[in-house]
N, C-alpha and C positions, 0 to 999 in steps of 0.2 A: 504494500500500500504506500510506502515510502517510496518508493520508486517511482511510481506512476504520479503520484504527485509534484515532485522533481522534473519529470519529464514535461509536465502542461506548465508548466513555470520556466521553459526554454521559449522563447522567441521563437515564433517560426520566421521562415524567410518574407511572407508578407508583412509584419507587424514588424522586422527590421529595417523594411525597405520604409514603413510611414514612418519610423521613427528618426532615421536619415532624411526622410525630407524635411521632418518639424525641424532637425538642425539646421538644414539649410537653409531654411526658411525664417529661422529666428536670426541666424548668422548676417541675411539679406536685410532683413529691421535693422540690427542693430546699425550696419554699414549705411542705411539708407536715412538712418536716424543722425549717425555720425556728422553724415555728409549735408543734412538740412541744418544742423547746430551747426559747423563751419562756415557756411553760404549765407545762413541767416539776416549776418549783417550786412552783406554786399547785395541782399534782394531788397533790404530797407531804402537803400539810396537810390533813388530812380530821375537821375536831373535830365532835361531835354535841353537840346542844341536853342543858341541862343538869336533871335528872330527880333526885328523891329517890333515896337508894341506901343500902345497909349501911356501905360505908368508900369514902372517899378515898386512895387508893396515890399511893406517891409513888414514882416507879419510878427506878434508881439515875442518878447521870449528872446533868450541869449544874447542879451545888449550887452557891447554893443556891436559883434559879429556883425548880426544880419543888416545892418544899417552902413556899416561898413564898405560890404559885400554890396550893397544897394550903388552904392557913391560910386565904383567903381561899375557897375554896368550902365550908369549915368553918363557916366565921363564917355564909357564906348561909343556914346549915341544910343542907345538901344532905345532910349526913352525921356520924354521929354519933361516927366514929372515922377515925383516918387509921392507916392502913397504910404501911410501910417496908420495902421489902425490901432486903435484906443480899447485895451483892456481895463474892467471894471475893479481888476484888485491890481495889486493890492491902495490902490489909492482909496476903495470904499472904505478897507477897514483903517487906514491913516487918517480919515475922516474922521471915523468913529471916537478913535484914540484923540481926535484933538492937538495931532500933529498933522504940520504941514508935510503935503507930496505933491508934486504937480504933477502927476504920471508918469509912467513908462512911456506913453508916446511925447511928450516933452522933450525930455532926454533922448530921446533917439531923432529928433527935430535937429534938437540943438549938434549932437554929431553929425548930423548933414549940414547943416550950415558952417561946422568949422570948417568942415570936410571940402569946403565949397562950392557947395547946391544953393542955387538963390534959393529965397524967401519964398518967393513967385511960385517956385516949382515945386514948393512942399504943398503937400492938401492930409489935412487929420482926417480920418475916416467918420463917419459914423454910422449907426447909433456906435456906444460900446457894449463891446464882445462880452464875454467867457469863456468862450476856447476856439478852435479852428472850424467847427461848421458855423459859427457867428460870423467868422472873420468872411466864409467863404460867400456869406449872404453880404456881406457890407461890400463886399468886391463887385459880386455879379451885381448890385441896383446902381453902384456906380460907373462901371463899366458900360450900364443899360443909359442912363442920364447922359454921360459922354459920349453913346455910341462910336462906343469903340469895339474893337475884335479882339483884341489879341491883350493882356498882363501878364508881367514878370513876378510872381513870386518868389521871393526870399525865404527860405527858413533854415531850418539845420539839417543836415545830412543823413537820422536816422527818419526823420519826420516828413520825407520828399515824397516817398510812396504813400502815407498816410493823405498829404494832402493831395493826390491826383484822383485817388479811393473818396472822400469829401466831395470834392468838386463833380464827380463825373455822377456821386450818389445825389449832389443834391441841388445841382448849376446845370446840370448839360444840357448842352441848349440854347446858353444865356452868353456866350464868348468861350476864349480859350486863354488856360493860362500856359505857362512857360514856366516850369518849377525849376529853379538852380537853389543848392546850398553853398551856406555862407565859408568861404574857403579857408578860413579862420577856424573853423568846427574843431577841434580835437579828437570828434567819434570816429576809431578805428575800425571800420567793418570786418578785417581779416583779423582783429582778435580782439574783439568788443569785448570778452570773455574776463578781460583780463582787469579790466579795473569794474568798482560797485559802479558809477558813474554812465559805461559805456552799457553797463548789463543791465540797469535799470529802463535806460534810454529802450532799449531793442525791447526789452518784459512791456514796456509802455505803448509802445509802437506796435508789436504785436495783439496784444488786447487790445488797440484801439483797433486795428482793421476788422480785429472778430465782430466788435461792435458797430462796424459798419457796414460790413457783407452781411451782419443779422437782421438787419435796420435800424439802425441808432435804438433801441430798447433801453439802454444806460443812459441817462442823463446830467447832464453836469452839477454839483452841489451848487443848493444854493448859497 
């Protein structure tokens, strides 16, 4: 009876063959998993060749980079005005507190003017934002006012494919933009991995496009 027990507890040849394929199969994930964690960051950065347009935006966030990065595709010609739009923090809560802020879009005014962009060729956006599908709507109504075709957005280099995912979810239709990052950025896409900084950026960047191929279902705090 010992024997025969022994023997149904040998593998036959079919049940070796499927257990060889689950290896290879899990071997196939793991590589294919590998290979998405190393690319990851290089699929985030998505900048398009750069095209005459109506305004250069400089969209809020890493001052003063992207403003920077704005003055110089000024300078090329590409555009005959830069754009700024106006985020609602943290100047509400500098309000609150009873300390002065003039904004984020202030200070990034004022580094175009040192920068030397006339007066003339800055325009504030409005209303103000909260995050990048606000920005994306203050773009398209004024794009539409101007009739214009074509804006240059500015942002940071893990956040490029996020805003073309935005736009095409919630403008298309309305103009086109032109997304370059700010060349100043420090986010290393072939080893994001490596500082908390780059790896938050990419965790960030990733949940946001889930949240917009879901259809915005997440909402921004108020």
């Amino acid at each position: 009876m010992r024997r025969l027990k022994m023997r149904h507890q040998i593998p036959q040849p079919g049940q070796r063959g499927a257990c060889r394929a689950a290896l290879v199969a899990a071997l196939l994930l793991i590589c294919l998993g590998g290979a998405i964690f190393l690319r990851v960051g290089h699929w985030l950065v998505r900048e398009d060749a750069l095209q005459k347009s109506t305004a250069v935006v400089v969209l809020s966030g890493a001052m003063p980079e992207r403003a920077l990065q704005a003055v110089e595709i000024y300078r090329a010609g590409y555009a005959s005005e830069v754009w700024i739009t106006q985020p609602t923090q943290p100047k509400r809560t500098m309000e609150t507190l009873g300390i002065p802020f003039e904004g984020e879009e202030e200070y990034s005014r004022r580094v175009l003017v040192h920068e030397g962009v006339p007066e003339q060729a800055i325009r504030i956006l409005s209303p103000t934002i909260v995050n990048t599908a606000d920005e994306m709507g203050a773009i398209a109504d004024t794009l539409k006012r101007e009739k214009g075709t074509a804006v240059i957005v500015v942002t940071s280099k893990a956040h490029t494919r996020r805003v073309h995912a935005l736009w095409n979810k919630l403008e298309n239709g309305r103009g086109q933009i032109i997304v370059r990052a700010a060349a100043a950025d420090s986010f290393d896409p072939g080893g994001w991995w490596r500082t908390t900084h780059d790896a938050l950026d990419v965790v960030r960047e990733i949940l946001g496009l889930f949240n917009v191929w879901a259809g915005l279902p997440l909402k921004p705090s108020s």
